[in-house]
C-alpha positions in Angstrom: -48.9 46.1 -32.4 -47.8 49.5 -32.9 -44.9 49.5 -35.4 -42.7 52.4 -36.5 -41.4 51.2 -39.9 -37.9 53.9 -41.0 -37.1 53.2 -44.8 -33.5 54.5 -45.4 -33.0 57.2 -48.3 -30.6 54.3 -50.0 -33.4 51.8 -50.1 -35.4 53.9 -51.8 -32.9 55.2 -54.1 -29.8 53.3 -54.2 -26.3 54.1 -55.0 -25.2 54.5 -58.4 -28.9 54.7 -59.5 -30.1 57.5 -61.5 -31.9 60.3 -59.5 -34.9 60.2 -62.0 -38.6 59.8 -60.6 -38.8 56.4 -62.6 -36.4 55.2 -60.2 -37.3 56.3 -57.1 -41.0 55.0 -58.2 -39.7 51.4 -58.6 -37.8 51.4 -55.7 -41.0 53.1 -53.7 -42.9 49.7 -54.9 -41.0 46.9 -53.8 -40.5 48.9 -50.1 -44.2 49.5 -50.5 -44.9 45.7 -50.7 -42.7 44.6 -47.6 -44.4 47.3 -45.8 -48.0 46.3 -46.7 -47.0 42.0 -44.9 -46.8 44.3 -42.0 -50.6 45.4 -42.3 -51.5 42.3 -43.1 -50.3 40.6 -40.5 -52.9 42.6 -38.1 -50.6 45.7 -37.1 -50.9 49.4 -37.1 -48.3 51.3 -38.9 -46.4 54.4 -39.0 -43.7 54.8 -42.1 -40.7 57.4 -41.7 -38.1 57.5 -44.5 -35.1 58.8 -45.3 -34.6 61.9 -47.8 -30.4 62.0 -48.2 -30.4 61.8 -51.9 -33.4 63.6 -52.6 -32.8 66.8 -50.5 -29.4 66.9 -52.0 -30.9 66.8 -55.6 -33.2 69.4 -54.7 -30.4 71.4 -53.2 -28.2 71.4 -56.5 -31.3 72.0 -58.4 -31.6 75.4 -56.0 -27.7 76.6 -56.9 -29.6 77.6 -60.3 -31.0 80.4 -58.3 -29.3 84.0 -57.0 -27.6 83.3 -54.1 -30.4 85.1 -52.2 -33.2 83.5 -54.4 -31.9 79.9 -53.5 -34.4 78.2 -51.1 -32.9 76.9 -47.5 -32.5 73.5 -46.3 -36.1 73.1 -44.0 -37.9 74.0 -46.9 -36.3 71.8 -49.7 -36.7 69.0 -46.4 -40.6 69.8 -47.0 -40.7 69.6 -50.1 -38.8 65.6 -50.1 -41.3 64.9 -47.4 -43.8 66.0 -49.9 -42.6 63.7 -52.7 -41.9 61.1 -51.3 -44.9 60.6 -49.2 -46.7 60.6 -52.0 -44.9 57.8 -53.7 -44.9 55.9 -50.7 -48.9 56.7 -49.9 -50.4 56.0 -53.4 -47.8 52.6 -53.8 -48.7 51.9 -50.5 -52.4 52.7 -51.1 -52.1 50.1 -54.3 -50.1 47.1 -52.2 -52.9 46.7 -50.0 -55.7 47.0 -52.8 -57.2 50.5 -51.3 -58.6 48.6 -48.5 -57.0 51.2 -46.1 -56.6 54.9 -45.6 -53.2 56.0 -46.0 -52.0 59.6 -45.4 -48.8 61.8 -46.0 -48.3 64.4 -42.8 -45.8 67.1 -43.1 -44.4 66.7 -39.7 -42.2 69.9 -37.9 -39.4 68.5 -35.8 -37.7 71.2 -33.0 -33.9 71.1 -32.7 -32.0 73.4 -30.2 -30.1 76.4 -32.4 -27.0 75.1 -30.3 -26.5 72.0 -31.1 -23.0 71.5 -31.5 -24.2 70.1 -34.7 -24.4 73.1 -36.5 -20.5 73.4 -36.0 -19.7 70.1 -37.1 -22.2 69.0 -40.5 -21.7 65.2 -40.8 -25.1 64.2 -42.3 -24.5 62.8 -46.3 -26.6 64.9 -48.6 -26.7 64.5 -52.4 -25.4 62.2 -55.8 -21.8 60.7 -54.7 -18.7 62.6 -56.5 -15.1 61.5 -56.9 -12.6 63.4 -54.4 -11.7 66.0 -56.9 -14.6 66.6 -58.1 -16.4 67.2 -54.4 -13.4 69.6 -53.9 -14.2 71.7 -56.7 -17.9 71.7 -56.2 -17.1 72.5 -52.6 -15.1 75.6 -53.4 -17.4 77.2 -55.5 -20.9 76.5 -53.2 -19.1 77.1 -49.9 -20.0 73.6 -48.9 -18.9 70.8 -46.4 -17.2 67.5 -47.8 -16.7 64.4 -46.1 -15.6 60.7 -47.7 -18.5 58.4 -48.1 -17.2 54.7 -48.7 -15.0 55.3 -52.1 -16.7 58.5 -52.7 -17.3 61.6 -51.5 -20.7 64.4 -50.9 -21.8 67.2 -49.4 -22.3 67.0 -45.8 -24.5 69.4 -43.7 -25.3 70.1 -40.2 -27.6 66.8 -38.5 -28.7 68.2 -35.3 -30.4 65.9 -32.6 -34.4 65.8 -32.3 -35.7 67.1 -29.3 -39.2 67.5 -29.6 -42.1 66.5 -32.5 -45.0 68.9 -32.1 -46.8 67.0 -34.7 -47.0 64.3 -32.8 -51.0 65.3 -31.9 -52.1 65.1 -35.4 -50.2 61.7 -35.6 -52.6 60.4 -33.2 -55.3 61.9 -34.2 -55.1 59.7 -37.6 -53.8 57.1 -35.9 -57.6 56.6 -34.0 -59.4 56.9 -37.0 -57.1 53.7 -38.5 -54.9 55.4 -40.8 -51.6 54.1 -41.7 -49.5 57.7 -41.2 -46.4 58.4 -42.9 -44.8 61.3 -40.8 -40.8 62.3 -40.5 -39.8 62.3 -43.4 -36.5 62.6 -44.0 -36.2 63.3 -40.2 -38.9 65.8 -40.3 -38.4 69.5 -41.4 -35.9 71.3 -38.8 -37.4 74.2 -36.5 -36.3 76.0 -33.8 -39.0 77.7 -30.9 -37.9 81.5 -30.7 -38.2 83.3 -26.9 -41.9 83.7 -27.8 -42.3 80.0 -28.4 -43.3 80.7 -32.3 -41.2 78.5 -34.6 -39.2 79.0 -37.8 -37.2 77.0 -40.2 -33.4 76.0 -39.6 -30.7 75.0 -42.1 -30.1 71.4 -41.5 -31.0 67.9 -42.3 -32.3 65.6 -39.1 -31.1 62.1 -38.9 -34.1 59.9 -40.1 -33.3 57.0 -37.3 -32.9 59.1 -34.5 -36.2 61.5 -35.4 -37.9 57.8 -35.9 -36.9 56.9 -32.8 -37.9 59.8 -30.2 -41.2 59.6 -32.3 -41.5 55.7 -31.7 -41.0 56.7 -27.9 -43.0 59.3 -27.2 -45.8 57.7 -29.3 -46.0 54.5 -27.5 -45.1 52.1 -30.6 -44.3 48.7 -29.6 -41.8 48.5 -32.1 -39.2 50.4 -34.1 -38.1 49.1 -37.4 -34.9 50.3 -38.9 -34.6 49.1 -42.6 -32.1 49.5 -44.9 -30.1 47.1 -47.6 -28.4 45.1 -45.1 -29.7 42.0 -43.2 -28.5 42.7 -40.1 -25.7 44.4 -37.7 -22.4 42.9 -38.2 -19.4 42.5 -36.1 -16.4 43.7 -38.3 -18.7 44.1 -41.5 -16.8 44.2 -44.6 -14.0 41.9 -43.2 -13.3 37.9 -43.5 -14.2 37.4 -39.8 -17.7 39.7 -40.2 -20.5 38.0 -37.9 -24.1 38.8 -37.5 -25.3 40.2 -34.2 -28.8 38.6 -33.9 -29.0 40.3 -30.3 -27.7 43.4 -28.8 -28.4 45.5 -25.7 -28.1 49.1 -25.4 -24.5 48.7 -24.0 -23.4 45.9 -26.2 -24.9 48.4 -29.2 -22.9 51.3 -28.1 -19.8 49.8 -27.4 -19.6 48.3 -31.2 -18.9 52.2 -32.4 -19.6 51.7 -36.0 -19.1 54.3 -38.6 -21.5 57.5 -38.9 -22.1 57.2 -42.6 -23.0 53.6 -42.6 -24.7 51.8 -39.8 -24.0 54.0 -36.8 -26.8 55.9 -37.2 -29.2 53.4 -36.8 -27.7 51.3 -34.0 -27.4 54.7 -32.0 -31.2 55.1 -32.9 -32.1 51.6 -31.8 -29.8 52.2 -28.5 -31.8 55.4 -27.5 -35.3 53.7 -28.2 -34.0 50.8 -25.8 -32.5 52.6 -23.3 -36.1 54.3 -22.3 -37.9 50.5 -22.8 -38.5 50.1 -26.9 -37.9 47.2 -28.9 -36.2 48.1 -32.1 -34.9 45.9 -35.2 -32.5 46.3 -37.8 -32.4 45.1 -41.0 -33.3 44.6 -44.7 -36.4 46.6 -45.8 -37.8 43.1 -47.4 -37.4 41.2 -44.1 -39.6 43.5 -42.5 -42.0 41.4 -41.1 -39.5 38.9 -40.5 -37.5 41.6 -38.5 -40.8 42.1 -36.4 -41.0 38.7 -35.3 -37.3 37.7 -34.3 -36.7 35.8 -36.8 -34.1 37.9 -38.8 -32.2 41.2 -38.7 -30.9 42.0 -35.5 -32.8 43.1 -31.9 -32.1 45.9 -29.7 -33.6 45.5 -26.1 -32.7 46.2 -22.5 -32.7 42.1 -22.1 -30.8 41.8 -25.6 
């Protein structure tokens, strides 16, 4: 099988944690060795992750600049893709005992200018602050704010995925048996001009949904979604929560959970199944579990 593995920016950096490179390596090992059961269990692999944290950092590390010295948002998405790929290629590289070729592929992603996105940022970016602090740190950098759990961050413009012009070079390494780690972080946001040349865009792409149109127009056979939860939960956080073990693309939509929690991914795994895919939710060290039915939670057309 084909398999589209998404690592969430969380799992890889979790919340409360440090932002230090120490951290994000030792969190880049353990998602390295669920990953690597997946290989050895026979199938091909293509690794997305998530960047939230990390572009955020790298955003804050940027306000040291002039304002017109301070790099933009597709660039500082580059340069996550950048670092994290390589944590996740050489830990990868070391689960699996160098017996396979692993490679880190910058990978443009086109949005359309006009998504209605830009005029309504939702997408977390960046360490969590308390409300006042947000507010103050939002006046100063002109920034966006929205309330994350008990928190609150930056938020910044998450415009749909509509097209991955990389996708040739993913399948180019994909025939010669690499395992390919591609999206990063949703993949760095362009837009075609009139002359069908592209350029950079401020904005942030939603890993899940840029995971799934790539698992979809690649042909995978499956679409993982992995995070720090085991599944998708009916009423999560309440006495009566459940878990839903099966969902269509209806039964997933109609749920309407939160944007800065699971909703993301459930939308995602709707979209993939609505055009035929197979996609699973759950925790990153259930992945092969997750694969095979027997944990997490499946999104098909027959449930």
């Amino acid at each position: 099988m084909l398999v589209v593995a998404a690592v969430g920016g969380n799992a890889l950096l979790k919340r409360g944690e440090p932002l230090t490179a120490e951290t994000q390596r030792a969190n880049v090992r353990v998602a390295a060795e669920a990953l690597a059961r997946i290989v050895r269990a026979g199938h091909r692999l293509i690794v997305t992750h998530g960047n939230g944290p990390q572009v955020g950092l790298l955003a804050l590390q940027s306000d040291a600049y002039k304002p017109d010295e301070a790099y933009p948002l597709d660039v500082l998405g580059a340069e996550t893709e950048g670092m994290i790929g390589y944590l996740i290629e050489q830990e990868l590289e070391n689960a699996l005992g160098h017996d396979h070729a692993v490679a880190t592929l910058l990978t443009q992603v086109v949005v359309d200018p006009d998504d209605p996105a830009f005029r309504n940022p939702t997408k977390f970016v960046g360490p969590v602050y308390s409300r006042n602090e947000a507010e103050t740190r939002a006046k100063a950098a002109g920034w966006s704010i929205a309330q994350d759990g008990d928190h609150w961050r930056r938020v910044v413009p998450s415009p749909k995925p509509v097209e991955i012009p990389d996708l040739r070079v993913v399948r180019l390494l994909l025939d010669q048996g690499v395992i390919v780690i591609c999206a990063g972080g949703g993949g760095i946001p362009v837009m075609r001009r009139a002359d069908d040349s592209m350029v950079g865009i401020e904005a942030v792409i939603d890993k899940d949904a840029a995971s799934a149109l790539l698992a979809a127009d690649i042909g995978a056979d499956a679409l993982l979604l992995l995070t720090d939860v085991d599944a998708v939960y009916e009423g999560f956080g309440t006495d009566a929560a459940r878990p839903l073990r099966r969902l269509t693309p209806g039964e997933g939509r109609a749920l309407n959970l939160p944007k800065g929690s699971m909703g993301p991914k459930l939308t995602a795994a709707c979209d993939l199944a609505a055009r035929g895919g197979v996609a699973g939710i759950g925790r990153l060290a259930d992945a092969l579990e997750i694969l095979g039915g027997t944990a997490g939670t499946r999104v098909a057309q027959d449930g």
